[in-house]
N, C-alpha and C positions, 0 to 999 in steps of 0.2 A: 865472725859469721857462724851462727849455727848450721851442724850439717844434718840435712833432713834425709832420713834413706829414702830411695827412692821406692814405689812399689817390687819393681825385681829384687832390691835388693831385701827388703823385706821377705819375702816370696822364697828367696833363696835362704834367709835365716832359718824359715820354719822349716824347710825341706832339708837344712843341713839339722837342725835338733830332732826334730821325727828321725831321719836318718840314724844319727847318733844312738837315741833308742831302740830303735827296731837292731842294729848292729851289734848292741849289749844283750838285747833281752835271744837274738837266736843265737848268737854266740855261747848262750850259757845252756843251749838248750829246747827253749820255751816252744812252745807248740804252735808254729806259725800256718792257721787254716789252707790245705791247697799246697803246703810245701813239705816234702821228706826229703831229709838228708841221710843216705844209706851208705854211713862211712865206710864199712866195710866191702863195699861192694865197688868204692868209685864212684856213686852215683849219685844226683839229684832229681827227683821227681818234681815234678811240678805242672799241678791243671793248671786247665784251661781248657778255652774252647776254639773252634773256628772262627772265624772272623768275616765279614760280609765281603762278598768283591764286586768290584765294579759299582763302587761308590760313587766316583765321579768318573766314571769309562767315557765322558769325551773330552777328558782335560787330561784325563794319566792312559788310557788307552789299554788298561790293563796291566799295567807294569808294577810290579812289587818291588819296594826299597827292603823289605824286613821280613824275617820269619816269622820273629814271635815281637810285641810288643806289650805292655801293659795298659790297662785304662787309663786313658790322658794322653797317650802316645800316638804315635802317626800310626792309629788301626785301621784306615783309611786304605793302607799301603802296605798292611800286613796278611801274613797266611792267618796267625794267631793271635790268639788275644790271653795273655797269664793273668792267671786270679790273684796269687801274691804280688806284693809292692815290688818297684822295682829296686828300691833297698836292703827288702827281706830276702830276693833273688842271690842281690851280690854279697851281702854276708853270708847266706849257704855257700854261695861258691867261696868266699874266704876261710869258711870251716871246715870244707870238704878238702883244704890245701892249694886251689889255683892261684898260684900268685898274679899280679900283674904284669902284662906284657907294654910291647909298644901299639898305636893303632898305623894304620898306613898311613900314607903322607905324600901330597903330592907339591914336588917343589918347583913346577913349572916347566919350561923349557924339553919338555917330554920327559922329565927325569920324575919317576913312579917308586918310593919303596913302601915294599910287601910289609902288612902286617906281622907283628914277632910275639909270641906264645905259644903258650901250652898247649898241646893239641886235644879237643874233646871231640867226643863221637856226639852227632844228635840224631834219637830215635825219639819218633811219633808212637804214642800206643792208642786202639780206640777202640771202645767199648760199645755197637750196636746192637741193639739185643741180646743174644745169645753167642753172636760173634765176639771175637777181640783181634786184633791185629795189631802190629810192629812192624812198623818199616823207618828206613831212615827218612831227615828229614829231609835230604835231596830230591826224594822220589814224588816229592809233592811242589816240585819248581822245574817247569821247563823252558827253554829257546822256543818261543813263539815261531821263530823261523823257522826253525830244524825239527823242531816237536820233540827233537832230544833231551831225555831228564838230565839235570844237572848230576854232575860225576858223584861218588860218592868220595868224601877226604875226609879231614882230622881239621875242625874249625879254627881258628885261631882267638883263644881267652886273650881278650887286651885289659878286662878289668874296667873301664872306662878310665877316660879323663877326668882329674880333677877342673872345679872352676873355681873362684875366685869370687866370696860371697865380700862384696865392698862395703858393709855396715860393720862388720869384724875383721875383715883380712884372714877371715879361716879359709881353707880347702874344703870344696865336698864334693863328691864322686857327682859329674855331671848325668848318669843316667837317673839320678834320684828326681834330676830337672824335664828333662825329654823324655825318659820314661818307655825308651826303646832298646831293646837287651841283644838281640841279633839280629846283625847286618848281612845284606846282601852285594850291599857296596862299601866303595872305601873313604865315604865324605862324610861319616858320622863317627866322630873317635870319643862321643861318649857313650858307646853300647858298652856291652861286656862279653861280648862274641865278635869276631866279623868275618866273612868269606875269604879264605885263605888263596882263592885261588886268581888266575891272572888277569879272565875273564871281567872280574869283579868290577873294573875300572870304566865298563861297558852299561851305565847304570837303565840301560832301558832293554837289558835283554833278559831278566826272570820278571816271568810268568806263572803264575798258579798253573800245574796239571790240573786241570777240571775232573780229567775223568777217573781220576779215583779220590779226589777231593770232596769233603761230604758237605754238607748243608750247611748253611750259619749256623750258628749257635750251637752245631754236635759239640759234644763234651772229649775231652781229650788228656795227656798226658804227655807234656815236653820231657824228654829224659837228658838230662845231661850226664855224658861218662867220658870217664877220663880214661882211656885204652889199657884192656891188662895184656903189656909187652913187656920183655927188656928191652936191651938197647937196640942197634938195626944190626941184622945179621952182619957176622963179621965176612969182613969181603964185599958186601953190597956197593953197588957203586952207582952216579947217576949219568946218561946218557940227553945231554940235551941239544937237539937238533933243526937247523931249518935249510929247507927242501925246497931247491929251485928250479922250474921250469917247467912242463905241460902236468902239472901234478895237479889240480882240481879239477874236479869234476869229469873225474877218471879212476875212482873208485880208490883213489889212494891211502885217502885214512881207512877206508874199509880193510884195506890189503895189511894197512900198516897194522891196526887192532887188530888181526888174526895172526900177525909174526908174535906179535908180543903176548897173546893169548899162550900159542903153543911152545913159547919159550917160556912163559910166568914170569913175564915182566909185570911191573906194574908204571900205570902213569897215563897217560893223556896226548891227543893228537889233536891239532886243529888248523883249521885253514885260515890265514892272515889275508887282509885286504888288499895286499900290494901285488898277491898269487901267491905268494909263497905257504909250504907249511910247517906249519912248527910242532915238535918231538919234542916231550920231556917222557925218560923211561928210565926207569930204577929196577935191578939187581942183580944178578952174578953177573962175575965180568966176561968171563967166556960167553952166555948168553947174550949179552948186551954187544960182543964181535961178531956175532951172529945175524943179531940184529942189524945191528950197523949193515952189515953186508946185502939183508935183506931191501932195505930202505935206498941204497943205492943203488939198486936196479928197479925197482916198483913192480908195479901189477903193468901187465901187456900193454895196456892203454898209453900208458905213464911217459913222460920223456924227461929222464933226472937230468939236468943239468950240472948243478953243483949241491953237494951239503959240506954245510959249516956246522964243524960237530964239535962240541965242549965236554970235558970230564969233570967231575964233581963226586960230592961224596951224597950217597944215599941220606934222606931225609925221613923215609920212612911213614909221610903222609897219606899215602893212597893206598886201598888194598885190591886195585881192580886197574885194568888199562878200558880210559874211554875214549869215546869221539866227543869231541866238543861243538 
C-alpha cells in the first residue's frame, strides 16, 4: 500500500525546510528585516506591533494566553504581534547562545512542574512621536481582579518542543507550526519563552493593562535580554512560606511587602484560595530571620495561626518583592 502524506503532514515538511533555511541563512549572519541580534550586548531586538483586543470579548472575556505571537499565531489572544518568522526568532535566540530548556508539565493528580531555563529579561520599547519609552513586558498584563501588574521576573527560554513531521520522521521546532513565541500559561510547550511564575497555571487571570497599552497597530520593539549578572550573591538564600489563619483581607501581603522592601528582599506574596498565604523571599539570611519574624506576628489586624516555612537556595529570579 502506498503511503500518501497527509496534508499536515505535508504542511509540516515545508515548515520544517523553510525552517531549516531561515536557521542556515541567520545563523551565518544574513539580514533578517524586523530582527537585531546585539551579540554584545545580550540582546535581541525584534518589531512588531500591538495587536487588537477583544477580538472575540464574549467567548475569551478578555483574557490573554500570549505576549507576543507571530502572524498565523493565536494574535487573537495576544499583547503582540512580531514581524519576523517565528523560525527566524528561534534561530536569533540560538545565535545569541540560549540553549534549550524544559517547558512545564502538567502530570495530573495536582502534581505541576515549573518550567526549566535560561532566564531572559523582556522589555517593551515605543516609539510615538517624539516620545519613546521602555518598560518591561509585565507592565503591560494585569489581574483583572486585583488591577495588579504582573510582578516583574527573569522569563523562562524553553526553546520550543520539537514535533514529529510523519512523511520523513525528522524533528522540527513546533513553534515554526503554532507560531506563538511567549507564553503566559503553561499548556503550550511549543513557544520559545513561557511564564516562569506559579500563577501561570491560572490561565484566565492576564489581562491586557489598557491603560498604558496603546492602540492596534502602534509599532513597537520586543527586546529580548539575557541578564548582565554573575552568579546569586554568595550567602543568598530562599525563604518560602505559607500563612495560616485570619490573614486576608487584613492587609497582610501589604504589611508583608513592606518587611521585605526595608529588608531588600526580594520575591512575591499571595493569597491562596483555601485562606492561606503563600511567601516565597530571597536574600541574606540574617534578613530573611528577620523577616521570618516579622510574618509571624502580621499587621494588628492579622491572627497568625501557624507558618510552615522551608529553606532553599536562592534563584535569583526576581529583582523586586511583589503582591500577587
Amino acid at each position: 500500500m502506498t503511503y500518501v502524506p497527509s496534508a499536515w503532514a505535508r504542511l509540516v515538511a515545508v515548515l520544517a525546510a523553510a525552517w531549516a533555511i531561515q536557521v542556515g541563512s541567520v545563523g551565518r549572519g544574513a539580514d533578517v528585516p524586523g530582527l537585531r541580534i546585539l551579540a554584545d550586548q545580550g540582546k535581541i531586538e525584534i518589531d512588531g506591533r500591538v495587536a487588537r483586543q477583544d477580538v472575540y470579548a464574549e467567548q475569551l472575556k478578555g483574557v490573554l494566553e500570549y505576549v507576543a505571537t507571530c502572524d498565523g499565531g493565536k494574535i487573537y489572544e495576544s499583547l503582540f504581534i512580531l514581524q519576523p518568522k517565528a523560525e527566524e526568532i528561534l534561530a536569533a535566540c540560538q545565535q545569541l547562545g540560549l540553549k534549550r530548556g524544559k517547558p512545564a508539565l502538567d502530570e495530573g493528580a495536582g502534581k505541576h512542574t515549573m518550567p526549566e531555563g535560561q532566564g531572559v529579561i523582556l522589555w517593551v520599547r515605543l516609539k510615538q512621536g517624539d516620545k519613546e519609552s521602555v518598560r518591561r513586558a509585565e507592565d503591560y498584563i494585569r489581574d483583572e481582579k486585583t488591577t495588579a501588574t504582573m510582578p516583574h521576573c527573569e522569563w523562562a527560554y524553553i526553546g520550543s518542543e520539537d514535533v514529529e513531521d510523519p512523511a520523513s520522521g525528522k524533528k522540527v521546532p513546533q513553534v515554526a507550526v503554532v507560531k506563538n513565541i511567549v507564553s503566559l500559561h503553561h499548556q503550550d510547550p511549543g513557544v520559545l519563552i513561557q511564564n516562569p511564575l506559579p500563577t501561570a497555571t491560572d490561565q484566565s487571570k492576564h489581562h491586557a493593562n489598557k491603560t498604558i497599552l496603546p492602540k492596534a497597530g502602534t509599532s513597537l520593539t520586543l527586546i529580548v535580554e539575557i541578564p548582565k549578572r554573575g552568579p546569586v550573591v554568595a550567602g543568598a538564600v530562599s525563604l518560602h512560606a505559607f500563612v495560616s489563619g485570619r490573614v486576608q483581607g487584613v492587609g497582610f501581603r501589604e504589611f508583608t511587602q513592606r518587611s521585605a522592601k526595608q529588608l531588600k528582599l526580594s520575591g512575591w506574596v499571595k493569597n491562596l484560595p483555601d485562606g492561606r498565604v503563600e511567601i516565597l523571599a530571597e536574600g541574606d539570611e540574617k534578613a530573611l530571620a528577620e523577616f521570618e519574624k516579622a510574618i509571624r506576628t502580621g499587621p494588628r489586624p492579622a491572627k497568625v495561626e501557624k507558618v510552615d516555612v522551608t529553606r532553599g537556595k536562592a534563584t535569583g529570579l526576581y529583582d523586586r518583592f511583589d503582591v500577587i
